[in-house]
MARMI-101116 format. One line per field, with one value per atom (N, C-alpha, C): chain; residue number from 1; atom name; x, y, z. Coordinates in pm, whole numbers. Atoms other than C-alpha are relative to their C-alpha. Example, Ala and Ser with C-alpha at 12.3 -4.5 7.8 and 13.67 -1.06 7.14 Angstrom:
% residues 2
kette <- (A A A A A A) $
nr <- (1 1 1 2 2 2) $
atom <- (N CA C N CA C) $
X <- (89 1230 90 -82 1367 -77) $
Y <- (-119 -450 120 -119 -106 109) $
Z <- (0 780 0 -6 714 73) $
***
This chain:
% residues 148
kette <- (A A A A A A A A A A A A A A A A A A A A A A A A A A A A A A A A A A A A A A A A A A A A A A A A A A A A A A A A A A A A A A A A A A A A A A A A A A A A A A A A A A A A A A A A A A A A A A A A A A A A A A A A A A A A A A A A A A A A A A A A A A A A A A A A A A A A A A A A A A A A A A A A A A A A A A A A A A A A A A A A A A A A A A A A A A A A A A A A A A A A A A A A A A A A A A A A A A A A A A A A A A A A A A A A A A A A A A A A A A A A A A A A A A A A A A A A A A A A A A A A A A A A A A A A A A A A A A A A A A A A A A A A A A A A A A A A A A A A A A A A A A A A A A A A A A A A A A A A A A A A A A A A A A A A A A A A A A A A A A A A A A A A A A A A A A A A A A A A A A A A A A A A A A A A A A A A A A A A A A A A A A A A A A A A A A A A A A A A A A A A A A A A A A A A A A A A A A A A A A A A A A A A A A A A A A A A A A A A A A A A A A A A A A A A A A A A A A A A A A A A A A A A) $
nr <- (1 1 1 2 2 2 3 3 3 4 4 4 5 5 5 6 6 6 7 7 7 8 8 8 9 9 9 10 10 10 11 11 11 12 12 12 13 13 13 14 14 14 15 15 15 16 16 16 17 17 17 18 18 18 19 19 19 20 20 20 21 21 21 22 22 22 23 23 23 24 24 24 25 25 25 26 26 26 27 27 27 28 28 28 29 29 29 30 30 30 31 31 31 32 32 32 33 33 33 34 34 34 35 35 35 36 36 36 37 37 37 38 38 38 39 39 39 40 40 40 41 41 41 42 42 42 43 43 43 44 44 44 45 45 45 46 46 46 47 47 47 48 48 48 49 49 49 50 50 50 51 51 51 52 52 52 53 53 53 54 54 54 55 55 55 56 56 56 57 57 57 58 58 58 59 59 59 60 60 60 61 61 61 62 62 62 63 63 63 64 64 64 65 65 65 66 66 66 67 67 67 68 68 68 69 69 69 70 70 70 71 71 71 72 72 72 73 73 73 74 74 74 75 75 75 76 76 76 77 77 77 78 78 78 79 79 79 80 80 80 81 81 81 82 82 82 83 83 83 84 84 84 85 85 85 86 86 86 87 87 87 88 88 88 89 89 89 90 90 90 91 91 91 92 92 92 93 93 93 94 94 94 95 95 95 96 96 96 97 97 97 98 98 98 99 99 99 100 100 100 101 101 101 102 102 102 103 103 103 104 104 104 105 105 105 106 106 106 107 107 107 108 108 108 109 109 109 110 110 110 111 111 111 112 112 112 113 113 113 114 114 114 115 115 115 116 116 116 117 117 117 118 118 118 119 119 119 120 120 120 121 121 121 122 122 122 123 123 123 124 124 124 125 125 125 126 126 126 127 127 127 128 128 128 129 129 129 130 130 130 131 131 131 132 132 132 133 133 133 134 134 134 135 135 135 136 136 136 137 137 137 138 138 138 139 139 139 140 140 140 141 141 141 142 142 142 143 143 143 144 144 144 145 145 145 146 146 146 147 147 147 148 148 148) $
atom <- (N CA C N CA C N CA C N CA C N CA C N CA C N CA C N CA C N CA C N CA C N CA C N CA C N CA C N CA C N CA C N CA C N CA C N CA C N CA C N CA C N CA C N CA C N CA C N CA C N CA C N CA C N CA C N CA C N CA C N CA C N CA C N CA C N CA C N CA C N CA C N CA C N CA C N CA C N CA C N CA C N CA C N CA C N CA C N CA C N CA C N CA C N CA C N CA C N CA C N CA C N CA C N CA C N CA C N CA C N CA C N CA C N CA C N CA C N CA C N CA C N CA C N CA C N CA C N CA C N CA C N CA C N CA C N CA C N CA C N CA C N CA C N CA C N CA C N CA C N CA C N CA C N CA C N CA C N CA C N CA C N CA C N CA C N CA C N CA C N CA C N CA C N CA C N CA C N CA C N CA C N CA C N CA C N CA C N CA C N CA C N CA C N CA C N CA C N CA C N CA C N CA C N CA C N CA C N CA C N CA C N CA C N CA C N CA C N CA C N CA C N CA C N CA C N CA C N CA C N CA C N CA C N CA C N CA C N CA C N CA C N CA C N CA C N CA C N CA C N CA C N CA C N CA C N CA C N CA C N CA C N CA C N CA C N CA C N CA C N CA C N CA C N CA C N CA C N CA C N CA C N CA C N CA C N CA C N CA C N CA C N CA C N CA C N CA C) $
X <- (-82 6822 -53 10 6731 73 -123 6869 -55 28 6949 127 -96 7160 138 -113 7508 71 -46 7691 104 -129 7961 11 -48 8072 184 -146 8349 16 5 8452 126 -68 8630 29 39 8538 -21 34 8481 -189 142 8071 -56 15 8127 45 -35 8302 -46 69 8032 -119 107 7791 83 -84 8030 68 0 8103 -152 181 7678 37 72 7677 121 -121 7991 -3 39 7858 -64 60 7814 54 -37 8048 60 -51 8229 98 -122 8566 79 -105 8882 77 -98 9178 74 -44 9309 -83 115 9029 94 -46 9246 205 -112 9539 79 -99 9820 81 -117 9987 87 -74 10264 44 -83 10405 -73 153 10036 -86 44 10008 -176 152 9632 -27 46 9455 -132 87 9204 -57 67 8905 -82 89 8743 -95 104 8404 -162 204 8055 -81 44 7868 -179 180 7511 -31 145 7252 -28 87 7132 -139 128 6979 -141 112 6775 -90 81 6648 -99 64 6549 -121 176 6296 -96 126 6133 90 -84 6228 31 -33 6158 145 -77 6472 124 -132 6834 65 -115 7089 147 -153 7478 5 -23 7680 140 -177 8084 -26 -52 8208 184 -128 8574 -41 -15 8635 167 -109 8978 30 -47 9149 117 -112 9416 68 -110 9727 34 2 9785 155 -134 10131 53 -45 10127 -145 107 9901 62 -37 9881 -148 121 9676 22 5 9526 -87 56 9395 -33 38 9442 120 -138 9641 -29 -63 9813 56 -16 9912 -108 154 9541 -63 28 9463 -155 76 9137 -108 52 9013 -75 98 8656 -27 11 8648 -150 116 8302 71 8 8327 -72 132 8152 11 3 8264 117 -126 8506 -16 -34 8651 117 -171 8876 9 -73 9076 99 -126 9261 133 -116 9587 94 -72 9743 -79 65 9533 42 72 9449 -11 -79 9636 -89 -17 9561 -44 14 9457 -173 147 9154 28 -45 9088 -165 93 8897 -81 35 8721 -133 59 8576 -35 18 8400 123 -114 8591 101 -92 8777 145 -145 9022 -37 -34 9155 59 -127 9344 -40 -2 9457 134 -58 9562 47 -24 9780 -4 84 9621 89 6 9761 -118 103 9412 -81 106 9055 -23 70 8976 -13 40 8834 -153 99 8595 -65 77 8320 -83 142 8159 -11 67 7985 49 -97 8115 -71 81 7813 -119 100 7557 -36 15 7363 -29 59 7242 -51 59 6986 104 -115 7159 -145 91 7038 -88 63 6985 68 -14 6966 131 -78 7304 -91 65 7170 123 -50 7340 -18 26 7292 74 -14 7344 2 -53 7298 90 -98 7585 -19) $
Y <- (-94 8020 9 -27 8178 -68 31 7988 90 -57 8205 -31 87 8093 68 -71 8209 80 -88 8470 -51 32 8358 68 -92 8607 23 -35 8732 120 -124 9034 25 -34 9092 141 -84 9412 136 -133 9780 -32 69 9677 -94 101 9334 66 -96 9559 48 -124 9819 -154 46 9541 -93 29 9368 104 -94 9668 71 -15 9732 -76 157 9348 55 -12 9471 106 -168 9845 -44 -20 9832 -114 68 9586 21 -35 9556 -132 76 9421 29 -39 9452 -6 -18 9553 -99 136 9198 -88 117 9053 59 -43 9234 -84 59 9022 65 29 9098 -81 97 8815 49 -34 8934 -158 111 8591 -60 56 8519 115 -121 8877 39 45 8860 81 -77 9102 -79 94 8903 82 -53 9074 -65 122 8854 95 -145 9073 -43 28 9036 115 -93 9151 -24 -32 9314 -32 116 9111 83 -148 9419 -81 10 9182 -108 55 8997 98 -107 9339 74 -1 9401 -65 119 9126 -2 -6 9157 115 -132 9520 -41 70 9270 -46 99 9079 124 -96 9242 -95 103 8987 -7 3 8955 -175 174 8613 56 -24 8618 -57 24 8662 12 -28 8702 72 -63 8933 -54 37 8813 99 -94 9047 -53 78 8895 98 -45 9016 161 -140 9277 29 -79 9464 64 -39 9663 72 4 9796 116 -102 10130 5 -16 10200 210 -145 10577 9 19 10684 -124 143 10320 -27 4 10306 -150 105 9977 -71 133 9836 -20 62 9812 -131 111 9519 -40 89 9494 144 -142 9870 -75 28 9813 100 -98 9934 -28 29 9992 20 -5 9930 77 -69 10180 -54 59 10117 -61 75 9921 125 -68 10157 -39 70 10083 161 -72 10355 -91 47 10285 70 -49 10376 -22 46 10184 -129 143 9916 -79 8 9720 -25 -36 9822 100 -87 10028 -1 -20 10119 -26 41 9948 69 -62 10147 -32 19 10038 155 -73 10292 -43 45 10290 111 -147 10560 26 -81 10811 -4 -24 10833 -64 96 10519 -23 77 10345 -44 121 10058 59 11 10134 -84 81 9824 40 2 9859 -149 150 9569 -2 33 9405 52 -5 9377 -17 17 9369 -173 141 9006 -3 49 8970 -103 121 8730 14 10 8722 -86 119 8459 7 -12 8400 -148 102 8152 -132 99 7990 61 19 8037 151 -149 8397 -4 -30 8574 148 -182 8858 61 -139 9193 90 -60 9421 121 -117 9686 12 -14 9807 136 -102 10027 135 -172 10420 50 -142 10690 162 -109 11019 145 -87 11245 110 -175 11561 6 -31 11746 17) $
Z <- (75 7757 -143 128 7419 -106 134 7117 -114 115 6850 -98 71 6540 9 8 6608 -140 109 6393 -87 37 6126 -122 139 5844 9 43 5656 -61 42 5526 -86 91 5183 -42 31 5109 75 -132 5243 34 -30 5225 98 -104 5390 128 -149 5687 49 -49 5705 36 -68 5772 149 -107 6025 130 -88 6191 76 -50 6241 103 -89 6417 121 -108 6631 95 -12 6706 178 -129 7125 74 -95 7188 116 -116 7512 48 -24 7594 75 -86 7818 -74 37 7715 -73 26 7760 -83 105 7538 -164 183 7256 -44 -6 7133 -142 114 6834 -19 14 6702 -107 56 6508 -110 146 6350 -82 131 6226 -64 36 6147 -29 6 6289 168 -105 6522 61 -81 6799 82 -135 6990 24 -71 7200 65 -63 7292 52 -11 7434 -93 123 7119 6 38 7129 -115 88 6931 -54 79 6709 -39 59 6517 14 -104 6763 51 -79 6908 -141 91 6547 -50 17 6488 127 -144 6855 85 -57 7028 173 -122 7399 23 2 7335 -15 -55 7447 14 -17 7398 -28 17 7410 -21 30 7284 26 -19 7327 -170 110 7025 -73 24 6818 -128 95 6569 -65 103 6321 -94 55 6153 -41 42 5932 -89 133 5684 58 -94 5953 16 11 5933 89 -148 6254 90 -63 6499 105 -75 6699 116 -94 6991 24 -36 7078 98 -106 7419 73 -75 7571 57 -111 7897 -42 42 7751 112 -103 8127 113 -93 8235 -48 57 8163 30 17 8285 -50 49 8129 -99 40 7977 -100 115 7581 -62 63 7406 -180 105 7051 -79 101 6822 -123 141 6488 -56 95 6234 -165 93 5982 -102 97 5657 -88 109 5470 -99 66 5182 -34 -15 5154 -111 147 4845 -41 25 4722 -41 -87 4857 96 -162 5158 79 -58 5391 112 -156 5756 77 -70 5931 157 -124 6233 58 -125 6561 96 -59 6721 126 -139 7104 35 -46 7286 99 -91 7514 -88 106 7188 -19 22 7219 -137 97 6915 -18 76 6744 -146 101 6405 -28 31 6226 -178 88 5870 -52 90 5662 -159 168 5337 -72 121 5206 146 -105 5419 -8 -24 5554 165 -133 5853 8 -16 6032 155 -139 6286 62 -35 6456 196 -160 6805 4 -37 6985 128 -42 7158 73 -79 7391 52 -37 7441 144 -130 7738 -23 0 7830 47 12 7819 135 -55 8096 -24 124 7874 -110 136 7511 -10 22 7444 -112 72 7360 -47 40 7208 -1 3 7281 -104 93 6937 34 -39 7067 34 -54 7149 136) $
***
């Protein structure tokens, strides 16, 4: 098995987010990999997260690690286009987005293709990403197709 140094960041900032949302860009999760805890006011996605930046340093190498994403000081939480009693419905992650709203409040929003979303109302931005151990080849490199 490939060792590569696992991921652990944090994210203060709309900057620290936009690079945490790159490392997160093609993940892939179930429904049930997404938790809200309300009394620790803390959003949990547990995700197999494409390696970007393993495929970056050698274009051979295609790797996923399980990772968690943390999302803390979270206020409430809406879901859009996500039948909510599938539990085992398979979301791709595209990006992590923050608006502000009142600073340095405001609405971090999840976005998945086929145009689901979680938008979480945040105190302030803090979140946290780390991998959680041991990679594996990916069978392929997630594309995008830009054209309309």
């Amino acid at each position: 098995m490939e060792q590569v140094k696992p991921m652990k960041l944090m994210a203060l900032d709309q900057e620290d987010l936009q690079i945490i949302s790159s490392l997160v860009q093609d993940s892939v999760l179930k429904l049930a990999d997404i938790k809200y805890l309300p009394a620790e006011r803390r959003l949990v996605l547990t995700m197999n997260r494409y390696l970007w930046e393993t495929n970056a340093s050698n274009q051979k190498k295609r790797m996923r690690a399980r990772s968690v994403l943390s999302i803390s000081r979270v206020d409430a939480v809406k879901a859009q286009n996500i039948n909510q009693a599938n539990d085992d419905m398979v979301l791709s992650l595209l990006c992590v987005l923050f608006e502000e709203t009142n600073a340095p409040a405001g609405q971090l929003k999840l976005e998945f293709s086929g145009g689901a979303a979680i938008a979480a109302n945040i105190e302030c931005i803090e979140a946290q990403l780390a991998d959680l151990g041991a990679v594996w080849e990916a069978e392929s490199k997630p594309e995008h197709n830009l054209e309309g």
